[in-house]
C-alpha positions in Angstrom: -18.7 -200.1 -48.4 -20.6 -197.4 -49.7 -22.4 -198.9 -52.6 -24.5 -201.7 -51.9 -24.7 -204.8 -54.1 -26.6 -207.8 -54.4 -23.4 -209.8 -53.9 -23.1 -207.8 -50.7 -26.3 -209.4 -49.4 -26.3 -212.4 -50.9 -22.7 -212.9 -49.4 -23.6 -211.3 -46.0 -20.9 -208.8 -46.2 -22.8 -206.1 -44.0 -23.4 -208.3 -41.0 -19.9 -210.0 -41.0 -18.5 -206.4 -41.3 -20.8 -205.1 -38.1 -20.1 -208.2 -36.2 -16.1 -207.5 -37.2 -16.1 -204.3 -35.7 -17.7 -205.2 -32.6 -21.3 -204.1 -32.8 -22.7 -208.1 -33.5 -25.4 -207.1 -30.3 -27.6 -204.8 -32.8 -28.1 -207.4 -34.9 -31.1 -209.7 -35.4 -29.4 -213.3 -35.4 -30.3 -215.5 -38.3 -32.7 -217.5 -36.2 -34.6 -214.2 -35.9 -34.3 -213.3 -39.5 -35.7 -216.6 -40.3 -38.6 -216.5 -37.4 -39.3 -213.2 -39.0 -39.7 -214.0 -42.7 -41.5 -217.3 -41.6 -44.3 -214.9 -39.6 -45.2 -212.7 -42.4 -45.4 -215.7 -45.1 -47.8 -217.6 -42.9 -50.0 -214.5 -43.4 -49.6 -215.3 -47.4 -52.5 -217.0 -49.4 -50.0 -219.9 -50.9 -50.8 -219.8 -54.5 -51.0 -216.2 -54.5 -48.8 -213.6 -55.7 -46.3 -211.7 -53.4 -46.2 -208.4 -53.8 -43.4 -205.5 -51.8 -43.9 -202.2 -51.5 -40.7 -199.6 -51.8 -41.3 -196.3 -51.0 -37.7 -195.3 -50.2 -34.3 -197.0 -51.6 -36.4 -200.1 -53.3 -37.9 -197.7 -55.6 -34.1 -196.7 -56.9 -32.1 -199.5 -55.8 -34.7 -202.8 -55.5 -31.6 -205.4 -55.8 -34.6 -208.3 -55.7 -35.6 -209.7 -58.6 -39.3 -209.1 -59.3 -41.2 -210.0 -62.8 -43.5 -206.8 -62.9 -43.6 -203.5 -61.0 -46.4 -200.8 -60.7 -47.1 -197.4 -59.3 -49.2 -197.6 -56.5 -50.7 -196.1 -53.1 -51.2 -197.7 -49.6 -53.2 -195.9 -46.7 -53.2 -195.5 -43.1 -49.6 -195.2 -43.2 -47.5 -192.4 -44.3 -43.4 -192.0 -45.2 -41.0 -189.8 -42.6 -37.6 -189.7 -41.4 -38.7 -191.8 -38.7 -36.1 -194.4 -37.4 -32.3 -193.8 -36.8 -29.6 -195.7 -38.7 -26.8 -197.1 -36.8 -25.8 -199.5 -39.3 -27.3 -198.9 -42.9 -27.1 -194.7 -43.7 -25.0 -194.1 -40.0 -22.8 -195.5 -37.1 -23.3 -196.4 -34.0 -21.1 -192.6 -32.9 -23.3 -190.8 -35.9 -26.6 -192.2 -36.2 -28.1 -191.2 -39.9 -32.3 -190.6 -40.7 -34.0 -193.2 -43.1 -37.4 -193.2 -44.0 -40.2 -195.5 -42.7 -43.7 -195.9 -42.7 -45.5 -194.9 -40.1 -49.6 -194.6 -39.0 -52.0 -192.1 -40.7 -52.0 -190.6 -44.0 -51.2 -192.5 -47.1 -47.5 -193.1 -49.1 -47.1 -193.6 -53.1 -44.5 -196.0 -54.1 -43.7 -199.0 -56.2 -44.9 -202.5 -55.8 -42.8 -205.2 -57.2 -44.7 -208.8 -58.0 -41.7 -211.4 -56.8 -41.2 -214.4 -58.6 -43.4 -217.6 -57.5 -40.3 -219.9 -58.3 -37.5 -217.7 -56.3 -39.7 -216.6 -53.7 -38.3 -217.5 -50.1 -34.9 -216.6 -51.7 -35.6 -213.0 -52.7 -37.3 -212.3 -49.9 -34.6 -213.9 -47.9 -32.0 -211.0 -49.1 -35.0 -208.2 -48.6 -35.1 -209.4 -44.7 -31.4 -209.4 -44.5 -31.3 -206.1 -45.8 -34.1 -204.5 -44.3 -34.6 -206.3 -41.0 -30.8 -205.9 -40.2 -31.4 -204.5 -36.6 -35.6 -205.6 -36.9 -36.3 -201.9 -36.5 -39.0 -202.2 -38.8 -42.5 -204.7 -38.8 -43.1 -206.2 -42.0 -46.4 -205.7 -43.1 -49.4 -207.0 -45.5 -50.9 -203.4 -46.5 -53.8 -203.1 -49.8 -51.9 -201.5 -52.4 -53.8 -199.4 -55.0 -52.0 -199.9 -58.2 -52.0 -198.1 -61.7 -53.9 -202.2 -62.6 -55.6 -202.6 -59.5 -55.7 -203.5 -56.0 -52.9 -206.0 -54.7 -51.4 -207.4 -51.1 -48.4 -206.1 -50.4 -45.6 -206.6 -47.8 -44.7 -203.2 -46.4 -41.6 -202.4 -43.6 -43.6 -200.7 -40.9 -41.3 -198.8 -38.4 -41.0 -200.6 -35.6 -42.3 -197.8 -32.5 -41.6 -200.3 -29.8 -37.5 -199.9 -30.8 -37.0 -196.6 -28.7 -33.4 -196.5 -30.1 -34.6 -196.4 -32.8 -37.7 -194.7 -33.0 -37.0 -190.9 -33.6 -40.3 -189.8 -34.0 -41.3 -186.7 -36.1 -38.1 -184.6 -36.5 -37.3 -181.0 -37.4 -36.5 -180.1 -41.3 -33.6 -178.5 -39.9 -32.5 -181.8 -37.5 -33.0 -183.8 -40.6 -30.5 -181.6 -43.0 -28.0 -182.0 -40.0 -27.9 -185.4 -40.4 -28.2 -186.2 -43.3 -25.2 -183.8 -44.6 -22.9 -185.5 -42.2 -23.5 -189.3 -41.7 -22.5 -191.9 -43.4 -23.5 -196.0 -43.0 -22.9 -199.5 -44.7 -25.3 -198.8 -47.4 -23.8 -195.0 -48.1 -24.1 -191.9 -47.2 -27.9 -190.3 -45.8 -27.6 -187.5 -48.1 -27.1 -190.0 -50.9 -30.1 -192.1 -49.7 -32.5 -188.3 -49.8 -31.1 -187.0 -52.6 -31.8 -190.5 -54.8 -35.4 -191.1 -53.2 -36.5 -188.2 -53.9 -35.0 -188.3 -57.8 -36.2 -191.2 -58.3 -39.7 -190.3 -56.9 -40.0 -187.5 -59.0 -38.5 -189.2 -61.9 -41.6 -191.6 -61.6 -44.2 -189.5 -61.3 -44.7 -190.4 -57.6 -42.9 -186.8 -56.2 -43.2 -186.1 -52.6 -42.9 -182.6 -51.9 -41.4 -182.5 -48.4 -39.3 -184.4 -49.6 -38.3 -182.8 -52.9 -37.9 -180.0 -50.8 -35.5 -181.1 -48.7 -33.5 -182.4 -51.1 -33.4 -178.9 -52.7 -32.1 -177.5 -49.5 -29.7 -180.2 -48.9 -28.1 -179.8 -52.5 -27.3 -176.4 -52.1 -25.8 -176.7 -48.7 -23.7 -179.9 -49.8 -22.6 -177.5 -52.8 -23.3 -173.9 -52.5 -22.1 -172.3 -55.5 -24.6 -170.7 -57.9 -25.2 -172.8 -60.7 -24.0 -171.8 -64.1 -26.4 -169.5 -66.3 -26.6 -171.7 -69.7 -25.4 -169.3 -72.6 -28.1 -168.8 -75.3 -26.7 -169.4 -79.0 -29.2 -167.9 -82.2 -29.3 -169.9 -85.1 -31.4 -167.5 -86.8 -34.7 -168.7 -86.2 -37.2 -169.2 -83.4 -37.8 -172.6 -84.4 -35.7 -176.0 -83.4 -32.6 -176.7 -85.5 -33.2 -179.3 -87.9 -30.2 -181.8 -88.2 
């Protein structure tokens, strides 16, 4: 697989193919996927809306369905290459780097307002693609947005995971891995190279990670790019049709 769907989720394709090639144990059972979901909606106001929070594939690939989305900011947490993918951007032989939130600093994203009448289903497929392995801790964060201050859930990297956990990492040690490993959800160069696109593309740019994307594009395809070749029309101005 390496483009996911929402048919892939809503069909459990990803955890039927771990469990088919023998790596069922990282998995979070369904029970635990359930127990999860069930914790963070207790800490829901019911009548209220429910916002997310992407800040790395969600903002380029959200697959839920959501009625309205907005630029915002959350603080005391900040986005890294913090946790190691076995399963999503990697293997278990060729763990990849995804992004995660972790404490201090503050993160721009996207917040996406789910719908009341779909709720526990949408955020059914969110846990089963984010809490795969339960490597990250959902969340309620304040969200500044671009029409004011909402609650939003948030996947928090889980530190207590210490197979998971990697913890600051080089630029370089980041580059490595992500020009080389490959997951259920694609390839981690794929995953940079698209968050940080579509980052910039909304205004929200993060310049470490812009950077390394820069890097990582030359290296995946070194040769220079081609000099555009400069045509006079005979005037300084723009051609009219």
């Amino acid at each position: 697989m390496t483009t996911l769907a929402r048919s892939d989720l809503e069909q459990d394709r990803v955890r039927t193919a771990v469990r088919a090639a023998g790596f069922g144990h990282l998995l979070l059972s369904d029970d635990a996927l359930q127990a999860s979901l069930e914790r963070s909606l207790a800490g829901h106001t019911p009548g209220a809306p429910v916002w997310v929070f992407g800040y790395g594939s969600l903002v380029w690939h959200p697959m839920i369905r959501f009625e309205e989305r907005r630029d915002a900011v959350v603080h005391g947490v900040h986005r890294g290459f913090y946790l190691r993918s076995f399963i999503n951007r990697g293997s278990p032989d060729r763990p990849g780097l995804v992004l995660a939130l972790d404490r201090g600093g503050s993160c721009r994203g996207v917040a996406y307002r789910i719908p009341a009448d779909g709720l526990h289903a949408e955020l059914s497929l969110l846990w089963r693609r984010e809490m795969i392995m339960g490597t990250y801790v959902p969340r309620w964060l304040q969200a500044d947005t671009n029409a004011g201050r909402v609650r939003a859930l948030a996947f928090v990297v889980n530190r207590d995971m210490v197979q998971t956990y990697a913890g600051r990492q080089t630029d370089e040690e980041i580059l490595r891995i992500a020009a080389s490993a490959r997951g259920h959800y694609g390839s981690c160069a794929d995953y940079l190279l698209e968050t940080a696109a579509a980052l910039e593309g909304a205004g929200l740019g993060d310049r470490h990670l812009s950077r390394l994307a820069r890097v990582l594009r030359q290296r995946l395809d070194p040769r220079p790019p081609v000099a555009a070749l400069s045509v006079r029309t005979g005037g300084t101005g723009p051609r009219k049709p």
